[in-house]
C-alpha positions in Angstrom: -81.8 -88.5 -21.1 -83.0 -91.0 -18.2 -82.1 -94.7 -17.9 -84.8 -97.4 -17.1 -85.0 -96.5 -13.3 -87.6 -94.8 -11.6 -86.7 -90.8 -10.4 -87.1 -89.7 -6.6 -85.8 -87.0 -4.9 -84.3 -87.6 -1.3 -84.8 -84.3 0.7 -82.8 -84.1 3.5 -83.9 -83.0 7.3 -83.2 -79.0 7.2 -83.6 -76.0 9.5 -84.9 -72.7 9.3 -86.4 -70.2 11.6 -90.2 -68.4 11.5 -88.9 -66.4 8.6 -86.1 -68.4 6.6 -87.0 -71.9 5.0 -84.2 -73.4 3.8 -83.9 -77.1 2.5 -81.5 -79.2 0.7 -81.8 -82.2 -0.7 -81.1 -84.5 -3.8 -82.7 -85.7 -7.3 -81.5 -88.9 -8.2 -82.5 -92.3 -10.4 -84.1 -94.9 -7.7 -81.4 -97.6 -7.3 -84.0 -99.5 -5.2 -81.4 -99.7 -2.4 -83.1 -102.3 0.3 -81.7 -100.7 3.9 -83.6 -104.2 5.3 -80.9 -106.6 3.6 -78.6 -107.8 6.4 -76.7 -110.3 3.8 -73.2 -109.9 3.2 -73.7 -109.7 -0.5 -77.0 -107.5 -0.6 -74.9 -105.0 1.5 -72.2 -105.0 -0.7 -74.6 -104.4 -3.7 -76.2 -101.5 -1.3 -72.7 -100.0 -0.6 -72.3 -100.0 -4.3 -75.4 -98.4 -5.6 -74.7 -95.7 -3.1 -71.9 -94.9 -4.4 -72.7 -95.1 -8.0 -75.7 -92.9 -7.9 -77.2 -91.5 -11.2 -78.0 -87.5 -10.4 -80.8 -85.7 -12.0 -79.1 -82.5 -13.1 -79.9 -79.0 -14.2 -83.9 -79.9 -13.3 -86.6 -77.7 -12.0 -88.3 -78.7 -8.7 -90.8 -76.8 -6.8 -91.4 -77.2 -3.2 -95.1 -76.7 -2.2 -95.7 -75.1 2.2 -98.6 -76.6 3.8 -99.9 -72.7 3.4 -99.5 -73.3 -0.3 -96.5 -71.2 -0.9 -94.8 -72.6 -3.5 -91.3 -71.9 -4.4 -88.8 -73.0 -7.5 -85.5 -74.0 -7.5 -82.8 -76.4 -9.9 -80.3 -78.9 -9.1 -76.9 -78.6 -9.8 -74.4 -81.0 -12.0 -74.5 -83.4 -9.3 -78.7 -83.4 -8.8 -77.9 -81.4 -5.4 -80.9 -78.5 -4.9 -80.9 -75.6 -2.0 -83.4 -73.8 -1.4 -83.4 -70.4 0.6 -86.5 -68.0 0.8 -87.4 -65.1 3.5 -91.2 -66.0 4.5 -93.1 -65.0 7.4 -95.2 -67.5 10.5 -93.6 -70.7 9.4 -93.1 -71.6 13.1 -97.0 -71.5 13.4 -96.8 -74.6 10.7 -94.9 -76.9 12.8 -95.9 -79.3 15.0 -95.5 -79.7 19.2 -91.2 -80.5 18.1 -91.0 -77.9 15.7 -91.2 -79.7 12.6 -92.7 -78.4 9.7 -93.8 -80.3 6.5 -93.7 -80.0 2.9 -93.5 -81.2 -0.3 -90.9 -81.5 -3.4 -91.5 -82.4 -7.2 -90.3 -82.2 -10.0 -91.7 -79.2 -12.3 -90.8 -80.8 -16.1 -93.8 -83.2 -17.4 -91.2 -84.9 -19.4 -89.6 -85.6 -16.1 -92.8 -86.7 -14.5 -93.5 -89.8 -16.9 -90.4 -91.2 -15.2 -91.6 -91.2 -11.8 -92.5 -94.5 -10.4 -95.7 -93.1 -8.2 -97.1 -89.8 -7.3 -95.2 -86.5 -8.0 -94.8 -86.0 -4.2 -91.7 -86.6 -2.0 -91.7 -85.6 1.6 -89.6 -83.1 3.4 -89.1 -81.8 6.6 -87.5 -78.6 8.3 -86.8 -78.0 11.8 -87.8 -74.4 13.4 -86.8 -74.5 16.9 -88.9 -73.4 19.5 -88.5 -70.0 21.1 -88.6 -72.2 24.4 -85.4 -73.6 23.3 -82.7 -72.9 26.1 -79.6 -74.1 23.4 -78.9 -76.3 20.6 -76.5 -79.2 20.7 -74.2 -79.8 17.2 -73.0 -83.2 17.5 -70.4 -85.3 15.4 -72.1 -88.8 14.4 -68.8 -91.5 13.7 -67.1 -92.5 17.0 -69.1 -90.1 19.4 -72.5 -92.0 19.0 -72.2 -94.8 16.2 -68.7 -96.2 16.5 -67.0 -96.7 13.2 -63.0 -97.0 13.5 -62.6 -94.0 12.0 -59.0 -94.0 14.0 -58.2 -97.6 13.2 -55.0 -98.4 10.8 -56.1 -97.3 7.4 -59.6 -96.4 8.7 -60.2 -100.5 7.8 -62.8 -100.7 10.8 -64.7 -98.1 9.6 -65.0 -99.1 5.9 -65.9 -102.8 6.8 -68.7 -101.2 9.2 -69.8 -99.1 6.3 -69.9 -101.4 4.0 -70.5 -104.8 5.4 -72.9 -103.9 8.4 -76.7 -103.2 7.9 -77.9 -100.0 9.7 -80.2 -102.0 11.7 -77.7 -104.0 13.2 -74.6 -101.1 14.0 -74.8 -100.3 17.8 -74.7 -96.8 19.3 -72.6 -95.9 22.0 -73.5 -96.8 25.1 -76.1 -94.4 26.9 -75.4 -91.8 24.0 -79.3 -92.2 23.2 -80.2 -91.4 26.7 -78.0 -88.7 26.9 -79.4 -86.7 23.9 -83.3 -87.4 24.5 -81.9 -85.5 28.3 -80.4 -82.4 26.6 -83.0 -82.7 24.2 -85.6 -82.6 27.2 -83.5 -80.1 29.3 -84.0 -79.2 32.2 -87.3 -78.6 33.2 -87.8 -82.0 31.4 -90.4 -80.2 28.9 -87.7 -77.9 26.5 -87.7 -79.0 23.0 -83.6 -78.0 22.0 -82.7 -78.8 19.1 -80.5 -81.2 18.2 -78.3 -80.8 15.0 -76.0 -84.3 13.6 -72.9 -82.8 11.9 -70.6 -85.3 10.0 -68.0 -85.7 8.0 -69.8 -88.7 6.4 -70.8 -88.0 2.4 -74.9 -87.6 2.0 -74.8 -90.8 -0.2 -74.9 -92.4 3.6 -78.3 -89.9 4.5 -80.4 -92.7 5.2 -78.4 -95.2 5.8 -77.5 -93.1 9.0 -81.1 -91.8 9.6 -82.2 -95.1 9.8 -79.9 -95.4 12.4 -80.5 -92.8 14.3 -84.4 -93.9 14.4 -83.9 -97.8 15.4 -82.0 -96.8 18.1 -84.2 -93.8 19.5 -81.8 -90.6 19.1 -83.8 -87.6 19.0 -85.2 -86.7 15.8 -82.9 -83.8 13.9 -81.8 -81.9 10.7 -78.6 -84.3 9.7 -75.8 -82.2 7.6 -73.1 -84.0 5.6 -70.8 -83.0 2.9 -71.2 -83.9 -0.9 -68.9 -87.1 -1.8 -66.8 -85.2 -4.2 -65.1 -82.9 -1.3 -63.7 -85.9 0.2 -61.2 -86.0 -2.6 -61.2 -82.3 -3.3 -58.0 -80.4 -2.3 -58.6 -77.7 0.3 -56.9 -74.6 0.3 -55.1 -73.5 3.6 -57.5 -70.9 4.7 -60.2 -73.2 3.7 -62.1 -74.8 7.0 -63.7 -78.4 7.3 -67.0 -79.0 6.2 -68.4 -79.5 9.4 -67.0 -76.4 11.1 -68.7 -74.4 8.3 -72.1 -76.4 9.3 -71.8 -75.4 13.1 -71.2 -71.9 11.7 -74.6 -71.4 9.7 -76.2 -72.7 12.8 -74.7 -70.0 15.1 -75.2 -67.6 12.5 -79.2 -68.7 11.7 -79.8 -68.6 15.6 -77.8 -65.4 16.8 -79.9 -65.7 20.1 -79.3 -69.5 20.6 -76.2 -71.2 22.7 -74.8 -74.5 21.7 -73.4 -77.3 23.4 -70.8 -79.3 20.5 -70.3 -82.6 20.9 -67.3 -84.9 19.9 -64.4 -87.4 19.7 -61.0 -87.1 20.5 -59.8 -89.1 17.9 -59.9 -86.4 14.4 -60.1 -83.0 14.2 -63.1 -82.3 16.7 -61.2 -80.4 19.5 -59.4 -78.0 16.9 -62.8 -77.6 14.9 -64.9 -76.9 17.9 -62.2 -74.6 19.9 -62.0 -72.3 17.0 -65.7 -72.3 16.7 -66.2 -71.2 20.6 -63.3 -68.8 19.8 -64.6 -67.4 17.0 -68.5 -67.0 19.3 -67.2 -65.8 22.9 -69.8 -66.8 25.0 -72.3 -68.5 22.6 -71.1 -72.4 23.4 -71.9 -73.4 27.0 -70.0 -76.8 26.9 -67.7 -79.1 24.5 -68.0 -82.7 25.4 -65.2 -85.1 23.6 -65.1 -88.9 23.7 -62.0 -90.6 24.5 -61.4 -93.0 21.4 -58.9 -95.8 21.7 -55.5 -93.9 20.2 -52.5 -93.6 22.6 -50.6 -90.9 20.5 -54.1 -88.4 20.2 -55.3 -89.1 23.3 -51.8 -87.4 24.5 -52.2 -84.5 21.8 -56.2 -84.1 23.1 -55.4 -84.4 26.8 -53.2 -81.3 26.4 -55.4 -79.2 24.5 -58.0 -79.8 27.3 -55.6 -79.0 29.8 -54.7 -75.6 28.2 -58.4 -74.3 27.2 -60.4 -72.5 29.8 -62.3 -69.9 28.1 -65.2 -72.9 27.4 -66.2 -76.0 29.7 -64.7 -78.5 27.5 -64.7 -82.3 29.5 -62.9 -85.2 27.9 -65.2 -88.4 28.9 -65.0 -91.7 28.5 -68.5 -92.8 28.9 -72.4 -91.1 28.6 -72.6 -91.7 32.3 -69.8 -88.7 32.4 -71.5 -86.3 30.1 -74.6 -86.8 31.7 -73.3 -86.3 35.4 -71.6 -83.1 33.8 -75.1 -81.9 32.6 -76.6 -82.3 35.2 -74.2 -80.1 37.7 -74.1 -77.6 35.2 -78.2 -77.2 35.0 -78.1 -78.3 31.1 -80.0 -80.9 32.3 -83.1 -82.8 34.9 
């Protein structure tokens, strides 16, 4: 049933609220991918073993609260688990940001033997605090990790992907600053949450949390889309991944606005319009980077021109959003 690698299970940062815990995650084979290898050749191999992952499917796992609940659940086809249970004083297991631990495993002995170390692999949900003033849903490529995701062919952003360590990509100037400010708020003490929504696949989950902790962005649950829907055709009515993402969030915090944040370059202004059309009064801004495309930046311009029912700014720097922020009282 299993090759000669070692089993793990990746679970990824998740949100819930004092009475839903909810967590998703991943069983796979251990390809021993080494996010430290800055070579050309050791990120090619990296690049590869991400994509060639071997899934644990159709496995138990159990997932053990600090409290000592413990809850079930199986992975799919692809070694994909979610897990969704109505529980009661989970915020009073987090810590001073809101996080609160737990555990996964897998439930099968059989499976165990396979396991390079202990049965234990770490998890992590995100409860926001009741002090929270709003939440902020922001894209990752080209609004705070540039990746060329507009460039002929999307080149630039597969030899980023493929050929650049995670320790050595660059964030967007002051975009770090900016979110540890909205993060902070206003009164400088609020703990909002902070939610990454991309269009990335989760085969890039760590490569991109790496990134997002070498270059200080503010810890928070990171929500990609399986590998498999990038090829998948869509129906019409069908929306994008990430809209559906922002959605649940507005939906699992009915009492919480949102600020969404952008680039001009895909489909961000459509997604995020609809979203604030579809909740009147529940998204206090939209902030959209400009990105380097004549022929969208024309199409963008206009849509921003039109919309008024939402603050929406089109900026070309952090320095902008964070001046923004700051008249508006998002922000100290």
């Amino acid at each position: 049933m299993f090759k000669k690698d070692p089993l793990q299970i990746i679970a990824f940062h998740s949100y819930g609220t004092d009475s839903q815990f909810y967590l998703k995650g991943r069983a796979l084979e251990d390809e021993n991918i080494n996010l430290e290898n800055k070579t050309w050749l050791g990120l090619l191999i990296n690049s590869w073993k991400r994509l060639g992952v071997d899934e644990v499917k159709n496995t138990e796992l159990e997932i053990k609260l600090p409290h000592g609940v413990l809850l079930k659940t199986t992975t799919d086809d692809k070694g994909y688990f979610k897990v969704r249970a109505n529980l009661s004083g989970l915020k009073g297991l987090t810590n001073s940001e809101g996080w609160l631990p737990c555990e996964v495993a897998y439930s099968d002995v059989s499976v165990k033997r396979h396991i390079k170390n202990e049965n234990r692999f770490p998890a992590e949900i995100l409860i926001p605090s009741s002090e929270a003033k709003f939440g902020v849903a922001s894209d990752i490529d080209d609004t705070i990790l540039h990746t060329g995701v507009v460039s002929f062919l999307k080149w630039r952003l597969i030899i980023n992907t493929i050929f650049k360590s995670a320790y050595t990509r660059l964030p967007l100037e002051g975009a770090s600053e900016f979110y540890h400010k909205l993060h902070r708020g206003a009164s400088g003490k609020e703990a909002n949450p902070i939610f990454y929504v991309s269009h990335s696949p989760w085969n890039l989950y760590r490569y991109l949390k790496l990134f997002l902790k070498q270059n200080d962005f503010p810890k928070g649950p990171i929500l990609l889309r399986s590998l498999d829907s990038l090829f998948k055709k869509k129906s019409i009515d069908e929306k994008p991944q990430k809209q559906k993402e922002i959605i649940n969030l507005l939906t699992m915090y009915p009492d919480l606005p949102f600020i969404l944040i952008g680039d001009s370059g895909e489909h961000d202004p459509d997604i995020y319009i609809e979203v604030a059309e579809k909740f009147p009064n529940r998204i206090l801004a939209i902030y959209l980077r400009s990105v380097n495309h004549k022929k969208r930046m024309q199409r963008v311009k206009g849509i921003v021109a039109s919309y008024k029912s939402t603050p929406i700014l089109l900026v070309e720097s952090s320095k902008e959003a964070i001046e923004h922020a700051r008249s508006i009282g998002f922000i100290k």
